[in-house]
PDB file of N, CA, C and O in Angstrom:
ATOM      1  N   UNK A   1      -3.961   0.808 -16.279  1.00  0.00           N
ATOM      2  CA  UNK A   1      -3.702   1.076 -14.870  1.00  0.00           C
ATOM      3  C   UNK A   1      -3.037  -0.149 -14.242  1.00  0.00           C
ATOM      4  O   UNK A   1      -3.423  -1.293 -14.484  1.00  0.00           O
ATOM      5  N   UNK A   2      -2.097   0.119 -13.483  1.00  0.00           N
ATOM      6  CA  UNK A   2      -1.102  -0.696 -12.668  1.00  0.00           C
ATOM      7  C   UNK A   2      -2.146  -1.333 -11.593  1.00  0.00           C
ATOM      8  O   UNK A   2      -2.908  -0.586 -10.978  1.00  0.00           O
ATOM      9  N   UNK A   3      -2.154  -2.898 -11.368  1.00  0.00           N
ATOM     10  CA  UNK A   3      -2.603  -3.754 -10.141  1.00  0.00           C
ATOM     11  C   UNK A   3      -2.350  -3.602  -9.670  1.00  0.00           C
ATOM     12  O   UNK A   3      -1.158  -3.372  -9.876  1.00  0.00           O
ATOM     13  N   UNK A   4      -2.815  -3.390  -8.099  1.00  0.00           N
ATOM     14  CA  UNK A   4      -2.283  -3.720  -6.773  1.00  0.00           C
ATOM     15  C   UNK A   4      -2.002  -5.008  -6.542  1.00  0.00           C
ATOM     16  O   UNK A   4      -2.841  -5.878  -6.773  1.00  0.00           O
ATOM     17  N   UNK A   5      -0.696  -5.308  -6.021  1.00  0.00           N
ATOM     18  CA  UNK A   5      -0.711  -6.822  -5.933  1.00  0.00           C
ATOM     19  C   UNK A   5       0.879  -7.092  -4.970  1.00  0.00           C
ATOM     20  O   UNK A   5       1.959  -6.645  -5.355  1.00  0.00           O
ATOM     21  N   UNK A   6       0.758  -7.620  -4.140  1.00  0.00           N
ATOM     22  CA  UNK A   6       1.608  -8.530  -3.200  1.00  0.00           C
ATOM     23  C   UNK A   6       3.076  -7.884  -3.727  1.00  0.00           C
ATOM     24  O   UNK A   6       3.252  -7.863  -4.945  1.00  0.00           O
ATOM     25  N   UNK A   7       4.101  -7.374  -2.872  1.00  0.00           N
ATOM     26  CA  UNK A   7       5.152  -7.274  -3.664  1.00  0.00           C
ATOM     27  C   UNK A   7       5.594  -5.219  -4.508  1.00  0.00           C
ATOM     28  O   UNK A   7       6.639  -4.606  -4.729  1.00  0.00           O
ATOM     29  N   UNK A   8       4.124  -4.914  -4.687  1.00  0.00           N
ATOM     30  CA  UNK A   8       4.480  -4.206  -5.685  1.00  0.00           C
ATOM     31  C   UNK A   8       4.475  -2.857  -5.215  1.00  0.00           C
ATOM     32  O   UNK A   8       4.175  -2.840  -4.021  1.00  0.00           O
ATOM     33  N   UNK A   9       4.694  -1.688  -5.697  1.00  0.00           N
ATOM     34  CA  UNK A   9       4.686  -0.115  -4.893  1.00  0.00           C
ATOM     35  C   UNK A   9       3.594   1.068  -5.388  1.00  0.00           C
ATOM     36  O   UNK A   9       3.225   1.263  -6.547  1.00  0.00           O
ATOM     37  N   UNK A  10       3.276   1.636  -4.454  1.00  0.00           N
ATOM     38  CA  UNK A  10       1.725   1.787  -4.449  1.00  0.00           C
ATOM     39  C   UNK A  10       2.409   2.998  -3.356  1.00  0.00           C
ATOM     40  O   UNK A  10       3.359   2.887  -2.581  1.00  0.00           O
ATOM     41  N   UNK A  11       1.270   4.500  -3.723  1.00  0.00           N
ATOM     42  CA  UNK A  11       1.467   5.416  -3.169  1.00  0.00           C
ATOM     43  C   UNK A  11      -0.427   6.175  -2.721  1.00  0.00           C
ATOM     44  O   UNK A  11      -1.408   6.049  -3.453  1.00  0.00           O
ATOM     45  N   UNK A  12      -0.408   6.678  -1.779  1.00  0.00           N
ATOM     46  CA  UNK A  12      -1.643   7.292  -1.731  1.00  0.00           C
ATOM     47  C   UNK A  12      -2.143   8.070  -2.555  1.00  0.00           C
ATOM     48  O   UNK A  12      -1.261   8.713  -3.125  1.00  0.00           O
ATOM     49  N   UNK A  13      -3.482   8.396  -2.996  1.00  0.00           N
ATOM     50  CA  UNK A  13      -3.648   8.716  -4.319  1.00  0.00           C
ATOM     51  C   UNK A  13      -3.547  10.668  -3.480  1.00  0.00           C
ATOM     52  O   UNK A  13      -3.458  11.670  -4.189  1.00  0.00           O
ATOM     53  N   UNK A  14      -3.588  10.702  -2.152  1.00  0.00           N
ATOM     54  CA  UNK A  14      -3.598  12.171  -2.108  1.00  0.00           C
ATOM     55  C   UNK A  14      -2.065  12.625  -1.855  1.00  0.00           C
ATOM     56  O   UNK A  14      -1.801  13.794  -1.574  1.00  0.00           O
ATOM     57  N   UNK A  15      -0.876  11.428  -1.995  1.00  0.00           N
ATOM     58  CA  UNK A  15       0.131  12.121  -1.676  1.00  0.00           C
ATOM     59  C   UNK A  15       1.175  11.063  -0.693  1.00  0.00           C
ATOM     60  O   UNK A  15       0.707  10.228   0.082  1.00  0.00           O
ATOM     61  N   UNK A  16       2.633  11.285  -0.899  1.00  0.00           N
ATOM     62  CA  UNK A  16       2.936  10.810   0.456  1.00  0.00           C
ATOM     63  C   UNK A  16       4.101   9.751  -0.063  1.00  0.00           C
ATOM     64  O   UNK A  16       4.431   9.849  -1.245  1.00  0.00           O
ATOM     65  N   UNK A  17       4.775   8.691   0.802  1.00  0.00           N
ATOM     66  CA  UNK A  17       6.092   8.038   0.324  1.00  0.00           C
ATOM     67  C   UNK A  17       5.330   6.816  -0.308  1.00  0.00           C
ATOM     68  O   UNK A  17       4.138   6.532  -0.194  1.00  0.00           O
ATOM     69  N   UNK A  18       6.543   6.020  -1.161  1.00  0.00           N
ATOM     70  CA  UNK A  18       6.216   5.170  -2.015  1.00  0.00           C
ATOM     71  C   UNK A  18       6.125   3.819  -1.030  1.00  0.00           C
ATOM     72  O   UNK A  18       7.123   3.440  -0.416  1.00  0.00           O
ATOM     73  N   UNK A  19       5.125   3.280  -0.956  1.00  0.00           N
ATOM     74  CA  UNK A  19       5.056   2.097   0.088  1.00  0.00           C
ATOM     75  C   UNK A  19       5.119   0.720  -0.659  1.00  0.00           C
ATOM     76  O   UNK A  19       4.737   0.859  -1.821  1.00  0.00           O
ATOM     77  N   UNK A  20       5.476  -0.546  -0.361  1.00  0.00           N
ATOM     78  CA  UNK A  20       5.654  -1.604  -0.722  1.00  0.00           C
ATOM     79  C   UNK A  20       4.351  -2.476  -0.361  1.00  0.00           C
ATOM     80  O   UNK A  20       4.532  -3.021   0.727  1.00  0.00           O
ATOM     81  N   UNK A  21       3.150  -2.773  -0.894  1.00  0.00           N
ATOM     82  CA  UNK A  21       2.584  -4.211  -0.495  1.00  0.00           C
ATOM     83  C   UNK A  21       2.854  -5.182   0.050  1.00  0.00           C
ATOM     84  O   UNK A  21       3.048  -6.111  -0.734  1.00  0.00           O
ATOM     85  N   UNK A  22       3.004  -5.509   1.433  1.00  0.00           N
ATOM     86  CA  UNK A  22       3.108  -6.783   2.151  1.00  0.00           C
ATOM     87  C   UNK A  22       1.850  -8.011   1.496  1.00  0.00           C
ATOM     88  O   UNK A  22       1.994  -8.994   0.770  1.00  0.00           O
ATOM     89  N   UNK A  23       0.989  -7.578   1.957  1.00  0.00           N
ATOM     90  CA  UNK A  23       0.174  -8.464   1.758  1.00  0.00           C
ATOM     91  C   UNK A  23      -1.153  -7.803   0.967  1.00  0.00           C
ATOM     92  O   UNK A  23      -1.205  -6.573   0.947  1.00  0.00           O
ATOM     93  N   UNK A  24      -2.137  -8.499   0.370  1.00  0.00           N
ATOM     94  CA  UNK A  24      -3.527  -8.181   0.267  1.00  0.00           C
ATOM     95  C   UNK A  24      -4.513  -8.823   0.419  1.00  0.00           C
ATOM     96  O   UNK A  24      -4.662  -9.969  -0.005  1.00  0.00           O
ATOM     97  N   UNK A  25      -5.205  -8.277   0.950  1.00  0.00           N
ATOM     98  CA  UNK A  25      -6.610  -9.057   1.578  1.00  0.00           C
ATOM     99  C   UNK A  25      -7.486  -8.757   2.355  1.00  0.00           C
ATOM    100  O   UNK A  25      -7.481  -7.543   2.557  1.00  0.00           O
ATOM    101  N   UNK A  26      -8.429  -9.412   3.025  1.00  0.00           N
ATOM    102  CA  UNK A  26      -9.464  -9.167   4.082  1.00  0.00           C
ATOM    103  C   UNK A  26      -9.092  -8.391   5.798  1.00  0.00           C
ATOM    104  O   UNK A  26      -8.872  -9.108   6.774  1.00  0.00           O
ATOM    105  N   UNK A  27      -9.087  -6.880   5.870  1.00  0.00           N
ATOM    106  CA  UNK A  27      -8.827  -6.851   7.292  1.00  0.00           C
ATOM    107  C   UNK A  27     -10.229  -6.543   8.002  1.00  0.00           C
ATOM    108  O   UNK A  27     -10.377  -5.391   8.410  1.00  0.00           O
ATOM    109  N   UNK A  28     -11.146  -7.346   8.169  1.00  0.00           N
ATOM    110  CA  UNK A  28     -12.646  -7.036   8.595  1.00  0.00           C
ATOM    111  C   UNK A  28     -12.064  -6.594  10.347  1.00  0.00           C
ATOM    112  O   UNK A  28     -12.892  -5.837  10.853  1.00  0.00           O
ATOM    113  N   UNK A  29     -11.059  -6.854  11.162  1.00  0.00           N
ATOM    114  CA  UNK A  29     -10.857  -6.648  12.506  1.00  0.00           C
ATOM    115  C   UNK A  29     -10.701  -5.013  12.176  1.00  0.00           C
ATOM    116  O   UNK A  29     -11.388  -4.444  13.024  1.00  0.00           O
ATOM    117  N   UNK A  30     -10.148  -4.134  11.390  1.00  0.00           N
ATOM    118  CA  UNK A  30      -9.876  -2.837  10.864  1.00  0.00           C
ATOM    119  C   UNK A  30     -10.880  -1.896  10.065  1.00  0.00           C
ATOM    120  O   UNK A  30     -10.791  -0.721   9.706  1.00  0.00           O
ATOM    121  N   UNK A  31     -11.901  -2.893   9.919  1.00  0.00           N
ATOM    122  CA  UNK A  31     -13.167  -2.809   8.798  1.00  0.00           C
ATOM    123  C   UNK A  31     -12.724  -1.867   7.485  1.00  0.00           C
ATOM    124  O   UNK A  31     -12.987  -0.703   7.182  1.00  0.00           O
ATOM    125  N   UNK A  32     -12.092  -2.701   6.979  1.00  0.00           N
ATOM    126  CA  UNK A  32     -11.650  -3.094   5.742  1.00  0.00           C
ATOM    127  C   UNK A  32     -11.955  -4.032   5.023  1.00  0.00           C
ATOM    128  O   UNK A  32     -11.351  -5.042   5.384  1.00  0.00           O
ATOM    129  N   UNK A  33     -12.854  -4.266   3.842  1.00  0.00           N
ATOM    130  CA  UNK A  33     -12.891  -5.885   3.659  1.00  0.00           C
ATOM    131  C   UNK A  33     -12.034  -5.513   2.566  1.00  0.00           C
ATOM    132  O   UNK A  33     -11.757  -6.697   2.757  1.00  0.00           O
ATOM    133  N   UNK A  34     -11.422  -5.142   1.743  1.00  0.00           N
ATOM    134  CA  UNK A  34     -10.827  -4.787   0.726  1.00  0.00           C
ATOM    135  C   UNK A  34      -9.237  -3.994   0.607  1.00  0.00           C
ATOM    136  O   UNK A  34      -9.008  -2.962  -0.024  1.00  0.00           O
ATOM    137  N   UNK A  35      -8.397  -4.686   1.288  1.00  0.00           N
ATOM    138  CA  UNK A  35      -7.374  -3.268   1.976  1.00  0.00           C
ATOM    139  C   UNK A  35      -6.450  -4.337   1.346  1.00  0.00           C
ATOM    140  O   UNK A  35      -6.517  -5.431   0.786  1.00  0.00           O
ATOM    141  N   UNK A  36      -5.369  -3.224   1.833  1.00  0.00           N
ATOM    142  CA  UNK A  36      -3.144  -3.873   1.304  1.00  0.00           C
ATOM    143  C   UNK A  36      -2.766  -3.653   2.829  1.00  0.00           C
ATOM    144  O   UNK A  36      -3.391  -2.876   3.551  1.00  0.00           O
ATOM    145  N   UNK A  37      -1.389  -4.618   3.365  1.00  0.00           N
ATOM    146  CA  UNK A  37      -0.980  -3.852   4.356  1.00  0.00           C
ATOM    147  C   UNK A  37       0.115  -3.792   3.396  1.00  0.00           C
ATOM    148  O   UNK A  37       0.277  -4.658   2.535  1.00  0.00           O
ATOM    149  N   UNK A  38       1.088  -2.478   3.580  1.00  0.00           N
ATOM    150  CA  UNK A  38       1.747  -1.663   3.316  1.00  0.00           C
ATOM    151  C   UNK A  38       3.173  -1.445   4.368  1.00  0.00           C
ATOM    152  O   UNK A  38       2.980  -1.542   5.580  1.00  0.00           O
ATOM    153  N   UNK A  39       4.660  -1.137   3.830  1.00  0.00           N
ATOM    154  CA  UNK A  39       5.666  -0.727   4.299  1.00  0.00           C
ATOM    155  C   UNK A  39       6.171   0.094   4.122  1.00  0.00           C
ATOM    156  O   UNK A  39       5.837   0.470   2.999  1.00  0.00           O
ATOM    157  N   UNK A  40       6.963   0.828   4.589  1.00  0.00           N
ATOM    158  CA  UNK A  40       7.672   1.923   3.987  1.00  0.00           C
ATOM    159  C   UNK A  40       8.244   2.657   5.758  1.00  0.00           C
ATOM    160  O   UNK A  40       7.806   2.830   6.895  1.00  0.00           O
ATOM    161  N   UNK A  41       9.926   2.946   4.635  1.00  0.00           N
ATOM    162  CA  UNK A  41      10.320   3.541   5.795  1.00  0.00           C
ATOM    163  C   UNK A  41      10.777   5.123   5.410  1.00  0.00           C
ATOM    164  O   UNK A  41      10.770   5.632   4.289  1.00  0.00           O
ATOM    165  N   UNK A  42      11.134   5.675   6.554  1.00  0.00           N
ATOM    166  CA  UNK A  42      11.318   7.188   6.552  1.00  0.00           C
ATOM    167  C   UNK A  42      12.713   6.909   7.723  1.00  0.00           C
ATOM    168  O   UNK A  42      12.898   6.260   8.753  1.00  0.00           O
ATOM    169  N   UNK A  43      13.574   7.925   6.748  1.00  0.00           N
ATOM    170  CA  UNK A  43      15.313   7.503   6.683  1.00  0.00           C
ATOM    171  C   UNK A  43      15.193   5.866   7.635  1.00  0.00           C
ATOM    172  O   UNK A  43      14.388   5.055   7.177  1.00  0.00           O
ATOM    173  N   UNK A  44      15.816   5.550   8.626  1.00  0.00           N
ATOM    174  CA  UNK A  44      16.130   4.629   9.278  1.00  0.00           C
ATOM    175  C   UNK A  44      14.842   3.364  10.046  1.00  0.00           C
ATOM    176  O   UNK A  44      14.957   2.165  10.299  1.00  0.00           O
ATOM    177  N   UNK A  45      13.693   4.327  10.218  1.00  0.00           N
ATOM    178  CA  UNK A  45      12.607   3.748  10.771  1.00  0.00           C
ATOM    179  C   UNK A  45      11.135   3.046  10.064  1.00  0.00           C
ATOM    180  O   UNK A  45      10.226   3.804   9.727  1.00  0.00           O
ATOM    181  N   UNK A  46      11.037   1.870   9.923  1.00  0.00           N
ATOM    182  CA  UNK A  46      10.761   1.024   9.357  1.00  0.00           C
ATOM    183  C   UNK A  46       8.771   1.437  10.116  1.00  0.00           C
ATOM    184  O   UNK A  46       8.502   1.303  11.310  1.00  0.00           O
ATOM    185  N   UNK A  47       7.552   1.990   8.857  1.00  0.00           N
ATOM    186  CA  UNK A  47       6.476   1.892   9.078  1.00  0.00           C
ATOM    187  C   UNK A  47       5.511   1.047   8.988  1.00  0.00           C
ATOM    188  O   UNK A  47       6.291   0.106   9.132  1.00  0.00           O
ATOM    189  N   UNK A  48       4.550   0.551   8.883  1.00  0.00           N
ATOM    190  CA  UNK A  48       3.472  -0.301   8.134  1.00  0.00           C
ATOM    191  C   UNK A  48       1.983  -0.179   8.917  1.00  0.00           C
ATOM    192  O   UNK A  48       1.623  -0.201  10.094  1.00  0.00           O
ATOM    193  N   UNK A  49       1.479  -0.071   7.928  1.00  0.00           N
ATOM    194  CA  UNK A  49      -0.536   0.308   7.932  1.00  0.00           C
ATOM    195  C   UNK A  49      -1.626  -0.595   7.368  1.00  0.00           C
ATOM    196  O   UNK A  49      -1.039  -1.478   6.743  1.00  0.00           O
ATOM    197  N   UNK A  50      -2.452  -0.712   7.325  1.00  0.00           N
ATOM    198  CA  UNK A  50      -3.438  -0.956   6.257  1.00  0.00           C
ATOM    199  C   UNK A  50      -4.530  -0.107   6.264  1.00  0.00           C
ATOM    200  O   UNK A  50      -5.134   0.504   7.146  1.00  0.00           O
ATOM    201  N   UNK A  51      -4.664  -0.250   4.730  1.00  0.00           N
ATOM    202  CA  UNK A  51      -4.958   0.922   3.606  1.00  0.00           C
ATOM    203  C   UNK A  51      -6.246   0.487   2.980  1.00  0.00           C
ATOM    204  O   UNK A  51      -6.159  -0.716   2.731  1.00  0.00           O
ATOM    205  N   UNK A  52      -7.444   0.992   2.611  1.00  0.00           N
ATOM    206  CA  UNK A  52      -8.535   0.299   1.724  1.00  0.00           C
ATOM    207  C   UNK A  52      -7.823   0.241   0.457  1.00  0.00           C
ATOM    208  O   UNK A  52      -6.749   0.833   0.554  1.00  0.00           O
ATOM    209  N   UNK A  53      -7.988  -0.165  -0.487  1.00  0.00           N
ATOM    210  CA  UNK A  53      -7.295  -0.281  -1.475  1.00  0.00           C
ATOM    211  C   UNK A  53      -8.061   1.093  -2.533  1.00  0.00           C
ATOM    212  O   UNK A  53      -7.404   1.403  -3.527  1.00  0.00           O
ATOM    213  N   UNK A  54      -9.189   1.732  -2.326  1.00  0.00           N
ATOM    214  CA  UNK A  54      -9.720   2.720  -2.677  1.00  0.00           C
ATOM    215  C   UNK A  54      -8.852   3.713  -2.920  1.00  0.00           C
ATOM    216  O   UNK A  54      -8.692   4.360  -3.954  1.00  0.00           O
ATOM    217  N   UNK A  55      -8.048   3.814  -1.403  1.00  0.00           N
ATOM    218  CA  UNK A  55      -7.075   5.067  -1.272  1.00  0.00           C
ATOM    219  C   UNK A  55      -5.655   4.875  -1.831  1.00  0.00           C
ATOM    220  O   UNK A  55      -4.714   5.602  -1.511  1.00  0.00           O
ATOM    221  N   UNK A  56      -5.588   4.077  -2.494  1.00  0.00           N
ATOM    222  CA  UNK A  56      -4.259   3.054  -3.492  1.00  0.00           C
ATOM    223  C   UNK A  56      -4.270   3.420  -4.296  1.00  0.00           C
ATOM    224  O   UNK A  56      -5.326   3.378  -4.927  1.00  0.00           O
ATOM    225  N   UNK A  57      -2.764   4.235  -5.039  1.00  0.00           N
ATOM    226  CA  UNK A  57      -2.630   4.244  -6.252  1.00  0.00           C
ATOM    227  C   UNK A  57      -1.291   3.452  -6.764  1.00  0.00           C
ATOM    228  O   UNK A  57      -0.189   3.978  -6.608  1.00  0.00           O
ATOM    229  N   UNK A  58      -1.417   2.271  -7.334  1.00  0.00           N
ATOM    230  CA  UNK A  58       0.006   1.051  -7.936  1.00  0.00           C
ATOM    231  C   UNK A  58       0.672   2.291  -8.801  1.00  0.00           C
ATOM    232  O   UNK A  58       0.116   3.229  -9.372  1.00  0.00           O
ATOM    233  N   UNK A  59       2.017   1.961  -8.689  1.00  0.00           N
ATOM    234  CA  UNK A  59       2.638   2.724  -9.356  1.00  0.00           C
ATOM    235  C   UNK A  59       4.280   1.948  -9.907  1.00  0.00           C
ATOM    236  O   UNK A  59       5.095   1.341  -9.213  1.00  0.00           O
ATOM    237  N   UNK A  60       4.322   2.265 -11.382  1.00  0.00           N
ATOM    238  CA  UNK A  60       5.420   2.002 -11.551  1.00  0.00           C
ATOM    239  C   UNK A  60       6.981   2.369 -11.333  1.00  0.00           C
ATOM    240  O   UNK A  60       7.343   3.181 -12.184  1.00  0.00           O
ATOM    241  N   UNK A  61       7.732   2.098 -10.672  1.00  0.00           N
ATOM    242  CA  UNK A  61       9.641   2.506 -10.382  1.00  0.00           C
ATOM    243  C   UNK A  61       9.958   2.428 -11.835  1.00  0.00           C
ATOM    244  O   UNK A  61      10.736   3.337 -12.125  1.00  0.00           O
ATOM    245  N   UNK A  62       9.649   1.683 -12.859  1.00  0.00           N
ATOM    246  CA  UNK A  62      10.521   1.694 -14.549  1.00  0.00           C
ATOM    247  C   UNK A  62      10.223   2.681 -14.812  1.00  0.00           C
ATOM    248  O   UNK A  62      11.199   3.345 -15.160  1.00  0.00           O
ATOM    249  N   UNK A  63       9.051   3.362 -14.854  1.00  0.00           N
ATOM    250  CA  UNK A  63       8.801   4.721 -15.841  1.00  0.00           C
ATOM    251  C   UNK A  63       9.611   5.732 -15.198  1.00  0.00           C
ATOM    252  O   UNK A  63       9.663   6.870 -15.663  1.00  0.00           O
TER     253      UNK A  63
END
């Protein structure tokens, strides 16, 4: 199984666009102690969230 890690692309495990890892780490203000924040845009408009990393699935672009 693919890491989550800084950098890499990661999709929800129930579905949905391929998001990029900004960062990972502690968002306890979100109560998260365990989360990614996340990017991804849809055509022109640029999103970003944070995610528990539970609901994370890393995924590879080579395969």
């Amino acid at each position: 199984m693919t890491e989550i890690v800084k950098g890499g692309v990661v999709v929800l495990k129930s579905g949905g666009p391929a998001m990029t890892v900004q960062e990972v780490g502690s968002y306890t203000g979100y109560g998260i102690t365990n989360g990614a924040k996340c990017i991804w845009f849809d055509k022109d408009k640029k999103y970003e969230d944070i995610f528990d990393l539970e609901v994370l699935k890393a995924i590879d672009l080579d395969e």
